[in-house]
C-alpha positions as CSV (number, residue, x, y, z in Angstrom):
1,X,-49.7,164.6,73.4
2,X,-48.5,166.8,69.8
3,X,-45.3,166.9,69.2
4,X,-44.4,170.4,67.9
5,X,-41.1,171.8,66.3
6,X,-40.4,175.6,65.6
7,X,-37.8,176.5,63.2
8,X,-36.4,180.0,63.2
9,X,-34.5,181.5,60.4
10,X,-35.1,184.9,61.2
11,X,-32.7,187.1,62.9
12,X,-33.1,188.1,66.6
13,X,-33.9,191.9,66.1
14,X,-34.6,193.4,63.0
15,X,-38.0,191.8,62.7
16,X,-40.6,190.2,64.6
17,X,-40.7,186.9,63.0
18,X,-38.2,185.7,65.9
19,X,-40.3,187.2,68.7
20,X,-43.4,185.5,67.2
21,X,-41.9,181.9,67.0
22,X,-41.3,182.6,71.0
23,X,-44.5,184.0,71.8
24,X,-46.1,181.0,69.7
25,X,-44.0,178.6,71.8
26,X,-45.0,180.2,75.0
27,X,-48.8,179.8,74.1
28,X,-48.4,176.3,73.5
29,X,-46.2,175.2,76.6
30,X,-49.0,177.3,78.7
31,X,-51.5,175.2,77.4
32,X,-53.3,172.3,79.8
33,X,-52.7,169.7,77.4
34,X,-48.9,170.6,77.0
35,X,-47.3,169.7,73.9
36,X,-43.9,168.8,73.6
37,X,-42.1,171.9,72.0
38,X,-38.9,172.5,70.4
39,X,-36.9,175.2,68.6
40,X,-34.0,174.5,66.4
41,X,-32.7,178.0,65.6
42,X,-31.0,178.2,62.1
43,X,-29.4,181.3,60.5
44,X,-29.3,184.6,61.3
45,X,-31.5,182.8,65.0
46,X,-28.5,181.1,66.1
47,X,-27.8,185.0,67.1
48,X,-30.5,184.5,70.0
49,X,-28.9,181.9,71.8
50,X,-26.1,184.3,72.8
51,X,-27.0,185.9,76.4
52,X,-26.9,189.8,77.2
53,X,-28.2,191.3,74.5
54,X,-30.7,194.1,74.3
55,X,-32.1,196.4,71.1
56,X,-32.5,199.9,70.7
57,X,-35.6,199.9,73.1
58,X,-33.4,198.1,76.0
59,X,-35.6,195.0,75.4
60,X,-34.2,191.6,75.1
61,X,-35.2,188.3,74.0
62,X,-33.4,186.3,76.7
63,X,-36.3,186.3,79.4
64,X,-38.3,184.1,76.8
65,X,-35.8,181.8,76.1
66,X,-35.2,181.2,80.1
67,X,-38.9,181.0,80.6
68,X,-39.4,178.1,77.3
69,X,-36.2,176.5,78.7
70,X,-37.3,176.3,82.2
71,X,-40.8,174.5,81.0
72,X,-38.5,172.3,79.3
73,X,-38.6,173.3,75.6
74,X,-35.1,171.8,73.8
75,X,-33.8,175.1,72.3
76,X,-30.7,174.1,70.0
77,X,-28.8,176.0,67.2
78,X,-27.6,174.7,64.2
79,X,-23.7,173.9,64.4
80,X,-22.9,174.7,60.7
81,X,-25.2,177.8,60.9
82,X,-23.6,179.1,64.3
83,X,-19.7,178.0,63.4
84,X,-20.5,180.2,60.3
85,X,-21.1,182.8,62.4
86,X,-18.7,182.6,64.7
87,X,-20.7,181.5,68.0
88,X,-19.1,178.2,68.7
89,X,-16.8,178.9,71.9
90,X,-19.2,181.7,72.7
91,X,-21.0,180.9,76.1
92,X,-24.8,180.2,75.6
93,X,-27.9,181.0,77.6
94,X,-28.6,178.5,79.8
95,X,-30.2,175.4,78.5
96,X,-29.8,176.0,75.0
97,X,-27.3,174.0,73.2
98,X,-25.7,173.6,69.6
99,X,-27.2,171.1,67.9
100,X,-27.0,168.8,64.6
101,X,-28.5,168.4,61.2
102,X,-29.5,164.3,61.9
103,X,-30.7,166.4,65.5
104,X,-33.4,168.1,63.4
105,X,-33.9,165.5,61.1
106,X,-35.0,163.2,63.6
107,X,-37.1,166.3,65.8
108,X,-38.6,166.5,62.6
109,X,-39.5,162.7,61.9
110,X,-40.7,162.9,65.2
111,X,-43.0,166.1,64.9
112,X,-46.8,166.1,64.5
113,X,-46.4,169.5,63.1
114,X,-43.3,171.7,62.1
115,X,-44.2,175.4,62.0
116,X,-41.4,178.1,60.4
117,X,-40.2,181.3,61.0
């Protein structure tokens, strides 16, 4: 079984980079020989781990992160990155969780491949 980590740097809206890493992700934990995933959001994509939003077009990202979460994809944002920003007593969506720098270092010591975004 692969081992696969996504990191996003990219911002929520504004591009597509972020909606790419979750539609990547959502290929791969579809797939019959179902690879561990995991997301580490950094940056401006700690933003997506906040619930309720929605862009101009009334879309959201939040159904994507429910559905990775619920087939058991470990979504975590970076504590320095999301303290920066202000999102540490900010509730989260569910399942997601801040994580650590030695969090990612080992997901990433861990990973068959580590794919960026």
């Amino acid at each position: 079984m692969q081992n696969i980590l996504i990191i996003i740097h990219a911002a929520p809206y504004g591009s597509e980079r972020c909606l790419s890493a979750l539609r990547l992700a959502t290929a791969l934990v579809s797939r019959d020989d179902k690879p561990v995933v995991r997301i580490f959001l950094m940056s401006d994509a700690t933003v997506l781990g906040l619930p309720n939003q929605i862009d101009g077009a009334g879309n959201g990202l939040q159904g994507m992160v429910e559905t990775l979460v619920s087939c058991g994809v470990d979504i975590r944002l970076c504590r320095t990155c999301a303290l920066a920003r202000g999102l540490g007593e900010l509730p989260l969506i569910a399942g997601t969780q801040i994580g650590t720098l030695a969090e990612l270092a080992e997901a990433t010591l861990l990973a068959d491949k580590v794919i960026t975004f």
